[in-house]
SEFIZA-3560 file (N, C-alpha, C; in Angstrom, 3 decimals):
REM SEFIZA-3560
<numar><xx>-111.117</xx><yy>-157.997</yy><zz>-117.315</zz><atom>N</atom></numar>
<numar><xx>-110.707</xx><yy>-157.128</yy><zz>-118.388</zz><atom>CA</atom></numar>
<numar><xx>-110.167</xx><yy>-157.976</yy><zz>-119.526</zz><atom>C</atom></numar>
<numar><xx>-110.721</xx><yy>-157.547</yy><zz>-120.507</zz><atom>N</atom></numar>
<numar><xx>-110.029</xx><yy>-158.798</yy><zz>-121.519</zz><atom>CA</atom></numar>
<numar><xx>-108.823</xx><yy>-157.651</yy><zz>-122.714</zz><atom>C</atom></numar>
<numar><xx>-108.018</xx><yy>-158.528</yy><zz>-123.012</zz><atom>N</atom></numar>
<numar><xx>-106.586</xx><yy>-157.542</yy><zz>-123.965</zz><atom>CA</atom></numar>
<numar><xx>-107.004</xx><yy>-158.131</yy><zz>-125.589</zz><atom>C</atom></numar>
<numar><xx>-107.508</xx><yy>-157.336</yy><zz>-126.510</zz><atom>N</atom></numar>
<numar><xx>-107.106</xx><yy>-157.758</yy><zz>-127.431</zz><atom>CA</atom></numar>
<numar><xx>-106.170</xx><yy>-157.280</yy><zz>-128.368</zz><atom>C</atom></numar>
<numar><xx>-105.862</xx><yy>-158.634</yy><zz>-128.681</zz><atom>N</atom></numar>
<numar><xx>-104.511</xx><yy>-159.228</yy><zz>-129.633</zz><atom>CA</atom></numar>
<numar><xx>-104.763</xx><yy>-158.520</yy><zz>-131.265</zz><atom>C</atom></numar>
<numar><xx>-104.205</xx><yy>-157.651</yy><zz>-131.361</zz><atom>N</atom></numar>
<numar><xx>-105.078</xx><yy>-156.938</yy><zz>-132.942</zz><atom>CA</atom></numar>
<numar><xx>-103.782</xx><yy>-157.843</yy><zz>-133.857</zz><atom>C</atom></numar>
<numar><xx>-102.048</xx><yy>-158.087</yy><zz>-133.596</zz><atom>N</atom></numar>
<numar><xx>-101.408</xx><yy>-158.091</yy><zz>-134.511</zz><atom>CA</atom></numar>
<numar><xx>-101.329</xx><yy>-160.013</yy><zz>-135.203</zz><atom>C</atom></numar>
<numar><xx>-101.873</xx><yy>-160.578</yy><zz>-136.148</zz><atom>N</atom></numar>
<numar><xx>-102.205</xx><yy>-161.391</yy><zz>-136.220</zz><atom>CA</atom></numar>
<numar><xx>-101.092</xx><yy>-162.969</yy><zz>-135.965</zz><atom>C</atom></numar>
<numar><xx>-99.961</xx><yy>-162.734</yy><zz>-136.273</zz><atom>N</atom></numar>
<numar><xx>-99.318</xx><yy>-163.469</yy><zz>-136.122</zz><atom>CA</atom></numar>
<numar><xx>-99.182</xx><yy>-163.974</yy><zz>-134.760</zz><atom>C</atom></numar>
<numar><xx>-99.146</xx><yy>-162.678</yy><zz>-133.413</zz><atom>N</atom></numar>
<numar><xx>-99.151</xx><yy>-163.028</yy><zz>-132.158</zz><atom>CA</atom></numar>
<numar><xx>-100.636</xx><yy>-163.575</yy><zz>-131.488</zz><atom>C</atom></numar>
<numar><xx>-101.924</xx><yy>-163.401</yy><zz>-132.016</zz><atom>N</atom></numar>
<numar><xx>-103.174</xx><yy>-163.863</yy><zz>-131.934</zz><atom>CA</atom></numar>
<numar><xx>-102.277</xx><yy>-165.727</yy><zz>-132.660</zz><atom>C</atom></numar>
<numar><xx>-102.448</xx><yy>-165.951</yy><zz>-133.791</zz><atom>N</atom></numar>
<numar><xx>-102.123</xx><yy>-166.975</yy><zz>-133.751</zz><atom>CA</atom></numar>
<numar><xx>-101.593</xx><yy>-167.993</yy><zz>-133.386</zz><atom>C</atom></numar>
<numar><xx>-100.583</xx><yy>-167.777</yy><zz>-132.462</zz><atom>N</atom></numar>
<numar><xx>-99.558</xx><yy>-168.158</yy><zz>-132.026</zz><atom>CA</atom></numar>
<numar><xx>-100.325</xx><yy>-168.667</yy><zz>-130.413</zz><atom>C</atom></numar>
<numar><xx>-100.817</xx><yy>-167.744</yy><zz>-130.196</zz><atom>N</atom></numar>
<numar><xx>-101.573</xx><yy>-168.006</yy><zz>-128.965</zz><atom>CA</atom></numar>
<numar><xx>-103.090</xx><yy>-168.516</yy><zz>-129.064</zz><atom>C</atom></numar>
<numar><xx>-103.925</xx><yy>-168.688</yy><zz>-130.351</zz><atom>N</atom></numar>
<numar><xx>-104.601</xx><yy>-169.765</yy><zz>-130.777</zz><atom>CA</atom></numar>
<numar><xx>-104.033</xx><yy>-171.162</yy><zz>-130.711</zz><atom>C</atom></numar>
<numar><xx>-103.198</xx><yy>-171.231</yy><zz>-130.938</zz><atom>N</atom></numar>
<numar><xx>-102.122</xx><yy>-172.930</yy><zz>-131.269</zz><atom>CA</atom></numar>
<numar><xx>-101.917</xx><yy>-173.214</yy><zz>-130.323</zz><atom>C</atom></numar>
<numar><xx>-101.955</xx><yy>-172.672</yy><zz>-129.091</zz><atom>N</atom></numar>
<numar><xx>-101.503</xx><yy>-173.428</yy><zz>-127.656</zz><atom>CA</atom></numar>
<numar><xx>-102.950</xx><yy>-174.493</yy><zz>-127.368</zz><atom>C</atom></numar>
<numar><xx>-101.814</xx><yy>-175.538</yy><zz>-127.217</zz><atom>N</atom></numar>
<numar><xx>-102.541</xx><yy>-176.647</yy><zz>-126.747</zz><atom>CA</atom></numar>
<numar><xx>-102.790</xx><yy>-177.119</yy><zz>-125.173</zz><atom>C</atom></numar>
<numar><xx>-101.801</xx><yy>-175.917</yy><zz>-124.502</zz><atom>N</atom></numar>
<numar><xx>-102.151</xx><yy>-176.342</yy><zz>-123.165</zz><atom>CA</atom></numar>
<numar><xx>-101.096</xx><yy>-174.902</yy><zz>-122.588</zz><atom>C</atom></numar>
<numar><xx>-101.135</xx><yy>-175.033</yy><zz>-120.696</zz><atom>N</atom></numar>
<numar><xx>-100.451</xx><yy>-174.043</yy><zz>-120.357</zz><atom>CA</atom></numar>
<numar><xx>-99.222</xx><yy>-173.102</yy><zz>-121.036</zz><atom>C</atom></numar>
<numar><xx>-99.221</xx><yy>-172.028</yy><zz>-121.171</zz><atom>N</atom></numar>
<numar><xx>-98.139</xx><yy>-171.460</yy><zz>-121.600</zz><atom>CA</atom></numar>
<numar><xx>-97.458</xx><yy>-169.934</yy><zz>-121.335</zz><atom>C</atom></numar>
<numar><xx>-96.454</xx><yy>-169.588</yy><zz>-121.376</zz><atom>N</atom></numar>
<numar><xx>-96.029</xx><yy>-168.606</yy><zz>-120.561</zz><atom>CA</atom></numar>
<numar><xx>-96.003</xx><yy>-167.487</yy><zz>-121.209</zz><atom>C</atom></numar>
<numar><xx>-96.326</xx><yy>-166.750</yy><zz>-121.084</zz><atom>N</atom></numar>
<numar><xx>-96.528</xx><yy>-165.268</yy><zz>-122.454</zz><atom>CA</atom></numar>
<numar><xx>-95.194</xx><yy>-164.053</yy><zz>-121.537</zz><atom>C</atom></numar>
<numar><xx>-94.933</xx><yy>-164.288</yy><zz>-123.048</zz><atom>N</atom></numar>
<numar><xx>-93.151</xx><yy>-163.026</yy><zz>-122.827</zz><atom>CA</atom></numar>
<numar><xx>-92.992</xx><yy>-161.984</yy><zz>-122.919</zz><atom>C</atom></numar>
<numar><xx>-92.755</xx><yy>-161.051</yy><zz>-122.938</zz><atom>N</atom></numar>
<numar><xx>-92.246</xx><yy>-159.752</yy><zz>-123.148</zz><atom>CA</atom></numar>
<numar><xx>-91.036</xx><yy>-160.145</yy><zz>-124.089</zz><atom>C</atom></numar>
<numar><xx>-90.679</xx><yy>-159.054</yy><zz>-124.671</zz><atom>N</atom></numar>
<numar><xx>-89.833</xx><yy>-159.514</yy><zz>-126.090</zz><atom>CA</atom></numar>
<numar><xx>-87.852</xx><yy>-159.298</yy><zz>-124.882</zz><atom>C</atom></numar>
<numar><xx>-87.892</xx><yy>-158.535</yy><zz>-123.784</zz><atom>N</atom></numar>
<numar><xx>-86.944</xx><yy>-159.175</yy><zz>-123.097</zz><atom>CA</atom></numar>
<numar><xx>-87.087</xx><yy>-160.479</yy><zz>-122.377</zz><atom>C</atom></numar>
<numar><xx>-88.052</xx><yy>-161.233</yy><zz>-122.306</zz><atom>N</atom></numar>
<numar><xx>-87.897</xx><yy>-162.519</yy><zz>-121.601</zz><atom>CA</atom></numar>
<numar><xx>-89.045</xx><yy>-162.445</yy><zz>-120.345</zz><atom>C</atom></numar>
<numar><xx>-88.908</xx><yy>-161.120</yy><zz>-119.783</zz><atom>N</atom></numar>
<numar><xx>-90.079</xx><yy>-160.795</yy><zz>-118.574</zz><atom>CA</atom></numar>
<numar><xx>-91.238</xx><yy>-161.936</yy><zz>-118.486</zz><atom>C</atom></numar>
<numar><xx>-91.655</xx><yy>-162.751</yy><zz>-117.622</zz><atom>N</atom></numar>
<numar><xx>-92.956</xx><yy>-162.980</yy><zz>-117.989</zz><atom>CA</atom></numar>
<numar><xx>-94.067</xx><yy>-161.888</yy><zz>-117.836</zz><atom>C</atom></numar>
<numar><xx>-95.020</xx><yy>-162.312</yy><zz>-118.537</zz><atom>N</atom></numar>
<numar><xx>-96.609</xx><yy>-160.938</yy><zz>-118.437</zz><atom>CA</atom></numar>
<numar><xx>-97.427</xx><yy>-162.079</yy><zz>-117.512</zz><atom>C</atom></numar>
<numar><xx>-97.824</xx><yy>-163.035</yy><zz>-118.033</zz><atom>N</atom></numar>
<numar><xx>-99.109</xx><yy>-163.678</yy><zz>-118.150</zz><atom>CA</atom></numar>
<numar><xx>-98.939</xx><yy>-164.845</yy><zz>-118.314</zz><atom>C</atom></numar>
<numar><xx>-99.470</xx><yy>-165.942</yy><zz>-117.692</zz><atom>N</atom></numar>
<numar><xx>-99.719</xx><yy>-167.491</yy><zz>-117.985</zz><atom>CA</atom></numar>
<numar><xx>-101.425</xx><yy>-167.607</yy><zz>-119.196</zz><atom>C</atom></numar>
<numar><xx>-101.285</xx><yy>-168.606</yy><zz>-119.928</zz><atom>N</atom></numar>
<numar><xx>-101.869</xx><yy>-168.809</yy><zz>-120.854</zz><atom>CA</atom></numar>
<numar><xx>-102.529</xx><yy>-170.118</yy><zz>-120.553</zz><atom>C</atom></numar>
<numar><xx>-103.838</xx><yy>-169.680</yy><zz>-120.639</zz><atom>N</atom></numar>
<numar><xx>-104.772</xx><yy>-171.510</yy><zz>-120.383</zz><atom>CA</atom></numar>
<numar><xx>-105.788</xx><yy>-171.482</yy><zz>-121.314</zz><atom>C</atom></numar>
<numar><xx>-105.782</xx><yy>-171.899</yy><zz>-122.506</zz><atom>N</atom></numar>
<numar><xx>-106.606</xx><yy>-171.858</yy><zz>-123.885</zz><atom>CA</atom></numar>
<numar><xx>-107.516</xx><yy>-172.211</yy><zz>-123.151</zz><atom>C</atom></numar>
<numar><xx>-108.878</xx><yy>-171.858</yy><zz>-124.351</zz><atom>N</atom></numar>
<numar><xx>-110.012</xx><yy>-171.599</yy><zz>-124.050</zz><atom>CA</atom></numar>
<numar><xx>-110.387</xx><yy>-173.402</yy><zz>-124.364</zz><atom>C</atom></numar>
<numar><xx>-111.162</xx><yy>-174.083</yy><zz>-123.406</zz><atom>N</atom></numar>
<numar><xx>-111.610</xx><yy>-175.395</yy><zz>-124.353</zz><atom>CA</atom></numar>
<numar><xx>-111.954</xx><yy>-175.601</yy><zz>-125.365</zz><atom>C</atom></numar>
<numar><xx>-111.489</xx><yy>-176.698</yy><zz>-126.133</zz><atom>N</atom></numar>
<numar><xx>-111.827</xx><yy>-176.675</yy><zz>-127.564</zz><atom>CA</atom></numar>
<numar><xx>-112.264</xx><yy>-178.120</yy><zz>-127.578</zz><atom>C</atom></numar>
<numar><xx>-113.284</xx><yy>-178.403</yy><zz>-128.567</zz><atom>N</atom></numar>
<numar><xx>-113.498</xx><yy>-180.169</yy><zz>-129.051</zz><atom>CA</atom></numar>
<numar><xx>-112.222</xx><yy>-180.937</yy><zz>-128.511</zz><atom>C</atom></numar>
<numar><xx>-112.125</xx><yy>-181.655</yy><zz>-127.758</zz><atom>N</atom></numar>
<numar><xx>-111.203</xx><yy>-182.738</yy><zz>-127.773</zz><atom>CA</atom></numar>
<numar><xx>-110.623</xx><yy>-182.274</yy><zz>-126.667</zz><atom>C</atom></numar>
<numar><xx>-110.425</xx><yy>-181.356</yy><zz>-125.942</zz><atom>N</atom></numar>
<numar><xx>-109.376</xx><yy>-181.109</yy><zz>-124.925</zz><atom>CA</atom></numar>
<numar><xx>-110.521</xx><yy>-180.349</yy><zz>-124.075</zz><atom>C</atom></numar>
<numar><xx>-111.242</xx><yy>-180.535</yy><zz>-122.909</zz><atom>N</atom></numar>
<numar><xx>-112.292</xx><yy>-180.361</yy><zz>-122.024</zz><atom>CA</atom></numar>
<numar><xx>-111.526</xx><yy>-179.791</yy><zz>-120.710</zz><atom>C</atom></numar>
<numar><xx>-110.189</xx><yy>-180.239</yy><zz>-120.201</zz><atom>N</atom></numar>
<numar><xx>-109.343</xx><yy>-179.566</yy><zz>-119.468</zz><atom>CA</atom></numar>
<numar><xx>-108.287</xx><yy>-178.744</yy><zz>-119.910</zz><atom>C</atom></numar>
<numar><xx>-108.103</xx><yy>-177.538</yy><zz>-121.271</zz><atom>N</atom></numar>
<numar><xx>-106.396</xx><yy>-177.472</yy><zz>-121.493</zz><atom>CA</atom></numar>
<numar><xx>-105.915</xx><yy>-177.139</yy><zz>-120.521</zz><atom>C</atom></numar>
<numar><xx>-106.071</xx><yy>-176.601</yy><zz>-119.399</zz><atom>N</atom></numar>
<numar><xx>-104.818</xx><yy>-176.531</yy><zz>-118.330</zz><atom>CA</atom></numar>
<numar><xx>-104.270</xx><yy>-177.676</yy><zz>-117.968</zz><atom>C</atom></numar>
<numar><xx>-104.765</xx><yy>-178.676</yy><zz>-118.406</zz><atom>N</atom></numar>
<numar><xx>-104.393</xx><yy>-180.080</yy><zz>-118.173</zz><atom>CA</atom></numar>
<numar><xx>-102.669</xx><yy>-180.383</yy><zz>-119.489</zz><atom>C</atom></numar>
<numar><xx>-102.902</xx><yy>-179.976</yy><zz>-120.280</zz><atom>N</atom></numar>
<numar><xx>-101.769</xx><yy>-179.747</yy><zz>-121.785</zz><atom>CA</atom></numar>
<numar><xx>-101.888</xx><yy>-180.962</yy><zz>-121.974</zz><atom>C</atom></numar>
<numar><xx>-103.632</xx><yy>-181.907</yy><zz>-121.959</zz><atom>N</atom></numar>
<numar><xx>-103.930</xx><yy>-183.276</yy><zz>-122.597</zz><atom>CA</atom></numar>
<numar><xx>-104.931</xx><yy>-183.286</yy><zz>-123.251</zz><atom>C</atom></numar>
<numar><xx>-105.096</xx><yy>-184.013</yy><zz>-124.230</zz><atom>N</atom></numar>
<numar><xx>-106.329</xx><yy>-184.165</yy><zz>-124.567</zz><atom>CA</atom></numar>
<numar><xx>-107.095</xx><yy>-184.952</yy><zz>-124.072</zz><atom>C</atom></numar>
<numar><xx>-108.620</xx><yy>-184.853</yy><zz>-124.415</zz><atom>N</atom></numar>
<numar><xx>-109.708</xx><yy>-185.974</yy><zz>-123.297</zz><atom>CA</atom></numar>
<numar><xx>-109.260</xx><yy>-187.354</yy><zz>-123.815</zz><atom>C</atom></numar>
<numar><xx>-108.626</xx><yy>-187.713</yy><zz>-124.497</zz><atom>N</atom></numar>
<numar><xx>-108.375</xx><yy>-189.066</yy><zz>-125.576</zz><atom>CA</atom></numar>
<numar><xx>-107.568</xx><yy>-189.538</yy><zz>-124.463</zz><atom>C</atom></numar>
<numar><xx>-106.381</xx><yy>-189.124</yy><zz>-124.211</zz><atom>N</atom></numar>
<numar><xx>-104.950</xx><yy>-189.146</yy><zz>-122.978</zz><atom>CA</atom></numar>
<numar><xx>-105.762</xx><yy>-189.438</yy><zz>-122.122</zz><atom>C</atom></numar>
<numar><xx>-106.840</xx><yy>-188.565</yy><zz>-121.479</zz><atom>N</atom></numar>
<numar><xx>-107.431</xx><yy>-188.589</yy><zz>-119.909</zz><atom>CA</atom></numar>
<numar><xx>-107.752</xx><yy>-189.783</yy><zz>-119.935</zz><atom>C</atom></numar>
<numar><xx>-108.562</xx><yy>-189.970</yy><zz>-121.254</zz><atom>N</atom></numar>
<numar><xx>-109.811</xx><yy>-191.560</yy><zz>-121.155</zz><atom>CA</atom></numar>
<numar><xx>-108.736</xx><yy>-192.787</yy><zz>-120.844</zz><atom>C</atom></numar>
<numar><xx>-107.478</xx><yy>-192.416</yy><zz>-121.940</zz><atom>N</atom></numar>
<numar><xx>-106.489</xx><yy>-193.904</yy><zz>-122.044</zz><atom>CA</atom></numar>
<numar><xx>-106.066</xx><yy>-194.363</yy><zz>-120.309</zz><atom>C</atom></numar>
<numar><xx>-105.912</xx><yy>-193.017</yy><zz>-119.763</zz><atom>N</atom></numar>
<numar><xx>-105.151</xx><yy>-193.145</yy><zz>-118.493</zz><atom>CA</atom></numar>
<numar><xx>-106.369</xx><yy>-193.609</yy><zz>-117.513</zz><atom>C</atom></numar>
<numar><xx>-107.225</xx><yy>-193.020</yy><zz>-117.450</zz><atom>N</atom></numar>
<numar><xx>-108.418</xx><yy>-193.514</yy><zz>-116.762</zz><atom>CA</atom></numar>
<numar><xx>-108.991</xx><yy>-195.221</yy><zz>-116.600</zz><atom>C</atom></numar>
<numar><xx>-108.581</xx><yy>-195.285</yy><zz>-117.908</zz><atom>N</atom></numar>
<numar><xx>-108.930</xx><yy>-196.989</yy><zz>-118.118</zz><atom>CA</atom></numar>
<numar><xx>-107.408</xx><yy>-198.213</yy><zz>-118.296</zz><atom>C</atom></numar>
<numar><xx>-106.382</xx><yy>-196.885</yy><zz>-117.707</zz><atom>N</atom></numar>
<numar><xx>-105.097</xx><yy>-198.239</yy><zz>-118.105</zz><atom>CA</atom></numar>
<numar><xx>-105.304</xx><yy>-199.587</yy><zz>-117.403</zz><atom>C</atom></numar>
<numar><xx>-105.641</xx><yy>-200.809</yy><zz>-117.531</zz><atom>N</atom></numar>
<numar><xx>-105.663</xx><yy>-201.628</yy><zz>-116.448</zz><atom>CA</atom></numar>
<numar><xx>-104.702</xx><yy>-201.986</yy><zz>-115.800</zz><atom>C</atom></numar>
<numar><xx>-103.316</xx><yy>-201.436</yy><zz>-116.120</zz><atom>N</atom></numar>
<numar><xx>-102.002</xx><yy>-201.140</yy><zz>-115.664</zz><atom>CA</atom></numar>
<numar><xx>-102.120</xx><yy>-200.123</yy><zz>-114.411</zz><atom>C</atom></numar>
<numar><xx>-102.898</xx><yy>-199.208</yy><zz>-114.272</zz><atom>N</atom></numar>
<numar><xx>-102.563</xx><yy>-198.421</yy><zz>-113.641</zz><atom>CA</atom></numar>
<numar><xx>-102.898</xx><yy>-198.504</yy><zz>-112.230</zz><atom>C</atom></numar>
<numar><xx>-102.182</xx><yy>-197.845</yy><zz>-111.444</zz><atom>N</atom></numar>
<numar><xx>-102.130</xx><yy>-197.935</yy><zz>-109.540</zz><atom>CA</atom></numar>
<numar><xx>-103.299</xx><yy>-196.617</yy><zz>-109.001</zz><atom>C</atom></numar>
<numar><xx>-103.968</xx><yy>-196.750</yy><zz>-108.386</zz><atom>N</atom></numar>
<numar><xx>-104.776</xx><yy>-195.760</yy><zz>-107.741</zz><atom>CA</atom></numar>
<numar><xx>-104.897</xx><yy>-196.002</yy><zz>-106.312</zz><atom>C</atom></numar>
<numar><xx>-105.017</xx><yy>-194.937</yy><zz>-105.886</zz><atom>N</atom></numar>
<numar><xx>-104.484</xx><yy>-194.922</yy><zz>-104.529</zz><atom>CA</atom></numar>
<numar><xx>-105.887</xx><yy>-194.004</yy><zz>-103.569</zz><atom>C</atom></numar>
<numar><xx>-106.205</xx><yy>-194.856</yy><zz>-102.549</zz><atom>N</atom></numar>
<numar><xx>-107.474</xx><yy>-194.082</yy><zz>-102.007</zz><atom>CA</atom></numar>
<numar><xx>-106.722</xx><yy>-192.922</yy><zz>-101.086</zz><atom>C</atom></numar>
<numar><xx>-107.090</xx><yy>-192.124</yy><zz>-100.667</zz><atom>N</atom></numar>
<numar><xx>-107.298</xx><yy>-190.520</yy><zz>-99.695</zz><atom>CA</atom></numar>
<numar><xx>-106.460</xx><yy>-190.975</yy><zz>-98.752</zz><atom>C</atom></numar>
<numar><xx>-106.860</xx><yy>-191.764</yy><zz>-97.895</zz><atom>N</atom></numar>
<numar><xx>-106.422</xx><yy>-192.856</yy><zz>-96.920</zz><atom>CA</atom></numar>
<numar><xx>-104.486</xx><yy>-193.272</yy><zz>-96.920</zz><atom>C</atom></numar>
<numar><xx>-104.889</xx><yy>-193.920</yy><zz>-98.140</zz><atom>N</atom></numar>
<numar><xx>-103.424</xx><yy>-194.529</yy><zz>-98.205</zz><atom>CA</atom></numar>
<numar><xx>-102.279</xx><yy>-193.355</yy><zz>-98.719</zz><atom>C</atom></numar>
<numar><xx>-102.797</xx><yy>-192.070</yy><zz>-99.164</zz><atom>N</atom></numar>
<numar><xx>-102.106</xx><yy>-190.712</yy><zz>-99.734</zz><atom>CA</atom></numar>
<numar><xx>-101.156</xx><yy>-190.217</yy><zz>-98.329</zz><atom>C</atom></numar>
<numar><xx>-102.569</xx><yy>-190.336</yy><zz>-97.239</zz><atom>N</atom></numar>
<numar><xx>-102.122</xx><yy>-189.723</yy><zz>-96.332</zz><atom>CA</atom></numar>
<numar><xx>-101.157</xx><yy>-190.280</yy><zz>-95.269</zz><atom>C</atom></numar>
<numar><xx>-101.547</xx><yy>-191.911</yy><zz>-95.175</zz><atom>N</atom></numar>
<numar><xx>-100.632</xx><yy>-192.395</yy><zz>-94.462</zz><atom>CA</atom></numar>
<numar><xx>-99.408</xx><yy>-192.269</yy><zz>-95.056</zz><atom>C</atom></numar>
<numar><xx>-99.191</xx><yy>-191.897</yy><zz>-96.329</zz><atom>N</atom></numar>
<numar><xx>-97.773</xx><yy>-191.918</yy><zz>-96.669</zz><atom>CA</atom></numar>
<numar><xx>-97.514</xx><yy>-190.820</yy><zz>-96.295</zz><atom>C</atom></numar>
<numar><xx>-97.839</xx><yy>-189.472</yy><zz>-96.609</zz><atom>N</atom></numar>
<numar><xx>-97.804</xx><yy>-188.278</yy><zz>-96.575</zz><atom>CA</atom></numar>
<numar><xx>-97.503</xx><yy>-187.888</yy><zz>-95.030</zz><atom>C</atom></numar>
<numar><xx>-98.176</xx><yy>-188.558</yy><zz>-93.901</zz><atom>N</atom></numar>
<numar><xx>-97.670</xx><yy>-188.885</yy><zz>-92.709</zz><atom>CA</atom></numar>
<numar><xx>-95.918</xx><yy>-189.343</yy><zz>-92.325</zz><atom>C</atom></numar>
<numar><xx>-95.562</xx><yy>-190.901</yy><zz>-93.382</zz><atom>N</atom></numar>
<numar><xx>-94.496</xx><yy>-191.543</yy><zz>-92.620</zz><atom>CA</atom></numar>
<numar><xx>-93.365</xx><yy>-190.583</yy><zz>-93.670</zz><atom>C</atom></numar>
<numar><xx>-93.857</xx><yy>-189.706</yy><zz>-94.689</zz><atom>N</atom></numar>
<numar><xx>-92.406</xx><yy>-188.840</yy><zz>-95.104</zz><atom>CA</atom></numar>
<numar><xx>-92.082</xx><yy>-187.647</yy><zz>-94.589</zz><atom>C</atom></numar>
<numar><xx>-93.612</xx><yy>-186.821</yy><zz>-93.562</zz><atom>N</atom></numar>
<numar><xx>-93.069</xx><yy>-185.918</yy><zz>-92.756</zz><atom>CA</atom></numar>
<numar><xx>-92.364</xx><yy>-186.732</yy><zz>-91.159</zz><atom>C</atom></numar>
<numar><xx>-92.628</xx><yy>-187.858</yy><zz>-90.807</zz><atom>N</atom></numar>
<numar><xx>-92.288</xx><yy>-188.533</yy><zz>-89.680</zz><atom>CA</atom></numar>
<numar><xx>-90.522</xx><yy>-188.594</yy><zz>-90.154</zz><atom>C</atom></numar>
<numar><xx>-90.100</xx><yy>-188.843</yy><zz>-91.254</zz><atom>N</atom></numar>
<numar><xx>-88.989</xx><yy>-189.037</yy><zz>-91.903</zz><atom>CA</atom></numar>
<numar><xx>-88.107</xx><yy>-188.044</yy><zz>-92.291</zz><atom>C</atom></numar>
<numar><xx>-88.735</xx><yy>-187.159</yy><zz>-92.035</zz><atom>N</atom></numar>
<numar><xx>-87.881</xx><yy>-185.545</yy><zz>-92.746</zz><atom>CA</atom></numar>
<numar><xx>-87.457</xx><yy>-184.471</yy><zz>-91.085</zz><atom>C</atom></numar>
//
């Protein structure tokens, strides 16, 4: 079912989201979580990154990656620990 937004300022407002967001009731209530529609440059927004971020992080040569394997043996010795 789709809701449309007729009053323009609140359509806008919810155009501009760049990533997850929480939609209010004017007491605070939540209604609805918000996951923009993809746009040029951002291929995941539920991600609240752009593909630019993904690529930088993808290629940090700084960065640690961790195989399935080694997730689980940890994931193992912190329930062995708890």
């Amino acid at each position: 079912m789709s809701i449309i937004i007729a009053d323009r300022d609140t359509a806008g407002l919810l155009q501009a989201a760049t990533g997850p967001e929480a939609v209010r009731s004017a007491d605070g209530g939540r209604l609805a979580r918000l996951i923009p529609a993809p746009r040029p440059g951002m291929m995941f927004p539920e991600l609240g990154i752009s593909d630019e971020e993904l690529e930088r992080r993808e290629n940090d040569p700084n960065a640690r990656w961790f195989t399935a394997e080694e997730v689980k043996s940890r994931l193992n010795q912190l329930r062995k620990g708890s």
